[in-house]
N, C-alpha and C positions, 0 to 999 in steps of 0.2 A: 770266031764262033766259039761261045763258051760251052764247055762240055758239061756233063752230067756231075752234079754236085758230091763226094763222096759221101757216103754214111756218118762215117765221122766228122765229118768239117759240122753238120748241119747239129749235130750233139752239142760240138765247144759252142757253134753260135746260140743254141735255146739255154743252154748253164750262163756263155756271158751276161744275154739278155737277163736272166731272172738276177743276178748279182746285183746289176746296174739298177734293178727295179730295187731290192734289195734294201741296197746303200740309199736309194733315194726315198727310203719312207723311214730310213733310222732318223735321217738328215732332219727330214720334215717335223719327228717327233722333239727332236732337240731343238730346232730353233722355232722362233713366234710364226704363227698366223698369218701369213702377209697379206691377204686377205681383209683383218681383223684390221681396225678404222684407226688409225693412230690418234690420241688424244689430240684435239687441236687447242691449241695456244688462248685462245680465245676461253676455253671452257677450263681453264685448269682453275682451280680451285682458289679462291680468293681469302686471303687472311681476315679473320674475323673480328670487328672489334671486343675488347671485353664487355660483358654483359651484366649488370647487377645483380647482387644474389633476389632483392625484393623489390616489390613494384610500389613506386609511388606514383600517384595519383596527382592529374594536373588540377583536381579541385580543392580549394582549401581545407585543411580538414580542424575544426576548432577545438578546442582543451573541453573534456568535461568539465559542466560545471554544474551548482546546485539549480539552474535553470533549465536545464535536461532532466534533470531526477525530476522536479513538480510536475513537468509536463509529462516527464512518463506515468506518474501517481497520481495525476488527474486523469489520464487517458483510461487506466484500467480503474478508478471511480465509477467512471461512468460507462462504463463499459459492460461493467455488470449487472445482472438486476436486481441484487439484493441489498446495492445503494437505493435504486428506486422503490423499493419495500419498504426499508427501513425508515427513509423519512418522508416516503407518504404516509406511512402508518404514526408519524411523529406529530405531521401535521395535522392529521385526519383527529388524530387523538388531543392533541392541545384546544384545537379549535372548535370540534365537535363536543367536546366537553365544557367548554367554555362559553359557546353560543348556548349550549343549551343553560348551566347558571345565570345568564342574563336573560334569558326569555323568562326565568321564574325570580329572578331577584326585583327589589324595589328601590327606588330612587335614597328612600332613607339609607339604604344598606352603605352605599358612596357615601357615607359620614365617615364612618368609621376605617374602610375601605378603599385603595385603590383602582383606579377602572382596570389593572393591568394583573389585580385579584382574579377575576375567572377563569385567567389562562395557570394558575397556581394546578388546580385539581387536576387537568389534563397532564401538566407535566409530569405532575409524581406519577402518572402510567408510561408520559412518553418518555421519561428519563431510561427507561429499557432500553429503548430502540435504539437511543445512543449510544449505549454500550454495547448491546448486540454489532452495530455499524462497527463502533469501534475493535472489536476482536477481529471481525470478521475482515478488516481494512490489509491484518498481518496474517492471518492462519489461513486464509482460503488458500495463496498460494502455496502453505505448507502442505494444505492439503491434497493441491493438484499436482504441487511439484514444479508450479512457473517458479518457485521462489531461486532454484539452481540457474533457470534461464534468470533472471533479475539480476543473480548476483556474478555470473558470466559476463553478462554483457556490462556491468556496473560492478566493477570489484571493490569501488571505494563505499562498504555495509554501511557505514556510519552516513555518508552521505545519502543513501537509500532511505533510511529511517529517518534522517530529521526531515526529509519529503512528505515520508509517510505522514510522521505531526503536522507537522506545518500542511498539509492539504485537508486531512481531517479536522483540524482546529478548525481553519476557516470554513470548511463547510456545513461543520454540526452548529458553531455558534452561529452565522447566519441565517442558518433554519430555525433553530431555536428561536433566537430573536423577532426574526419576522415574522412566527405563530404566533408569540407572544404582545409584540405590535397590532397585528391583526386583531385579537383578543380586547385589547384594550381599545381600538378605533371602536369597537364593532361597543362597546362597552359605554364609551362615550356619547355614541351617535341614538343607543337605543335610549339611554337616559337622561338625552336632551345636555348632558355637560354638567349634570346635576352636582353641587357643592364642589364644582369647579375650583372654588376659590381655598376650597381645605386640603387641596392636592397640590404640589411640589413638586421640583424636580426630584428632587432625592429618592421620594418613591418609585418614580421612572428607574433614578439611577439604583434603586436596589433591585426592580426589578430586571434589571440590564446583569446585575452582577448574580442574582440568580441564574441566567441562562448562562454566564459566564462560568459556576460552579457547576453543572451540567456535563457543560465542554470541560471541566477536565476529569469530570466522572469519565467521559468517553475516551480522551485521552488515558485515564491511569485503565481503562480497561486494554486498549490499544497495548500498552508497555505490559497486562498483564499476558496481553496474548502473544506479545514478543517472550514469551520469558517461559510461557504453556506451550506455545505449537500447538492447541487443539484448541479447537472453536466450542464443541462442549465444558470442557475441561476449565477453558477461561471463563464460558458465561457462566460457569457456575459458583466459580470464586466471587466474580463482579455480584452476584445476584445475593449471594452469602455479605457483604461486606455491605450493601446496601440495607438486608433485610434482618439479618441477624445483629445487629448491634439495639434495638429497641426490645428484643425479645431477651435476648443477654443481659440488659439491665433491670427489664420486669423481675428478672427468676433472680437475680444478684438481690434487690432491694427487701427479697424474703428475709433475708438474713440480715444483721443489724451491723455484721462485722463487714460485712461487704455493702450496704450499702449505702457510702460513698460513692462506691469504684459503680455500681449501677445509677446512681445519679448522673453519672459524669457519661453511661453510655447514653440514656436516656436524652441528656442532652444535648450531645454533639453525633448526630448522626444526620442522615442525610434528609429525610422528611422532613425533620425540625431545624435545617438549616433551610429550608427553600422555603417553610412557611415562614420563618422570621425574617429571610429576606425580602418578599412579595410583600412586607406588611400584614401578616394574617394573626388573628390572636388567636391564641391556644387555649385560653383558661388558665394558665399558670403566671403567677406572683414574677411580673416585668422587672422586679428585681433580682431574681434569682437567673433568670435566662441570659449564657451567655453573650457578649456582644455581637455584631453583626464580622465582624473582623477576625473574630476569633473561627468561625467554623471556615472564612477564608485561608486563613495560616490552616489552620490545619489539613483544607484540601490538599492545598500547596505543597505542604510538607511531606504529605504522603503520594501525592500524583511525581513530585520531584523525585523522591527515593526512586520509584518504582521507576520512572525514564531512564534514571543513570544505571540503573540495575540493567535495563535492557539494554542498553546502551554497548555496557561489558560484555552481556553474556553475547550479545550479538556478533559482537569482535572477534571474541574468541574460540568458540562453539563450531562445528561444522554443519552446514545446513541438512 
């Protein structure tokens, strides 16, 4: 029979217990969780292969070329609406002009004349439109600032701009031409084919190389707008170069010492190169008036400068 516990004994036993509690939460804080899920085998981490720094694409991807540029510079032609202005107002104007000189001309008039004559008086208004188009083909994007996106996505400039030409070439002289087709059909058919037999191809073909001198009026305007940045700014040189050289020569011919040099504006400028080429006479002495070849070379020679010009400055310049 156990006796009555002492005082003391029941002290050592609540200090052992608390020690033993003690030592057993130092234990716990030193070693892991056992509790806590041991990583299994299965999930440890698997080595990664190397990864490319860039992605390539399982679709092929082709080289720019300059058949991407046309089609980009065909897209935004038409895209716009100030291509459909410009050469509605081109045709509106050739052929509106030209229907109506054949409702009022006479059978005799085709002696002297080509059926391909009527469409002459329309052009010298619609030769504008041409050049209008043609500024407007480079500077709009200046203006809006696609031209940063264009040359981003297309860094190769030079290949941008002979797009540019070469889309505008083929589309001014095709409008042109087919006004001027229409012009002469419409010319033939009201006057029964009248002195059919005094017409030639050569007249066709000079009237062919007239719309051809046109196309590079719109052209050297296009390079002048490469070269301007501002669509004012360009149609206003184009508009000077066209219209001031006949007035330049009037005021020169005052003078006895100068005119020569007003002879020479008088007659190589752009009106009196489109009425020599249509076949139109002027009133002036057929031996003095340049050949038909001659106001050619010289379009040439100055739409040429003015491309290469654009050409450079386009290369080099920051947009």
């Amino acid at each position: 029979m156990t006796g009555p516990t002492p005082p003391g004994a029941t002290a050592d036993g609540a200090a052992a217990t608390g020690t033993k509690a003690a030592d057993g939460a130092a234990a716990r804080q030193r070693s892991p969780d056992r509790r806590s899920p041991s990583p299994s085998p299965s999930r440890s981490p698997q080595p990664q292969p190397h990864q490319a720094t860039g992605y390539s694409s399982p679709l092929p991807t082709p080289r720019p070329h300059l058949g991407h540029a046309l089609a980009s510079e065909w897209t935004k032609m038409v895209s716009v609406r100030s291509t459909l202005w410009t050469l509605t107002s081109l045709v509106t104007t050739v052929v509106g002009i030209g229907v109506l000189f054949i409702v009022q001309s006479t059978d005799p008039d085709y002696v002297t004349i080509s059926f391909a004559t009527p469409a002459l008086f329309g052009l010298l208004v619609g030769q504008l439109a041409v050049m209008v188009l043609g500024v407007l083909t480079i500077t709009s994007e200046h203006a809006t600032g696609l031209v940063r996106t264009t040359f981003t996505a297309a860094p190769e400039r030079l290949r941008v701009l002979t797009a540019k030409y070469l889309v505008f070439s083929v589309t001014a002289f095709l409008t042109t031409a087919g006004s001027v087709f229409l012009v002469g059909l419409a010319a033939a058919l009201a006057h029964n084919g009248s002195a059919a037999g005094t017409h030639d191809a050569a007249e066709w073909l000079g009237a062919l190389t007239g719309c051809l001198y046109v196309t590079l009026l719109g052209v050297l305007a296009l390079a002048v707008g490469a070269l301007v940045r501002h669509s004012a700014g360009a149609i206003a040189v184009m508009l000077g170069l066209v219209t001031l050289p006949p007035v330049i020569g009037a005021m020169l011919g005052i003078w006895e010492a100068a005119a020569p040099v007003g002879r020479a504006f008088l007659e190589h400028n752009a009106p009196v190169a489109l009425m020599q080429l249509f076949g139109m006479p002027n009133g002036t002495d057929p031996g003095r008036l340049p050949s038909d070849l001659s106001h050619v070379v010289i379009i040439l020679l100055v739409t040429g400068t003015a491309v290469a010009a654009s050409y450079v400055t386009v290369a080099r310049r920051d947009v």
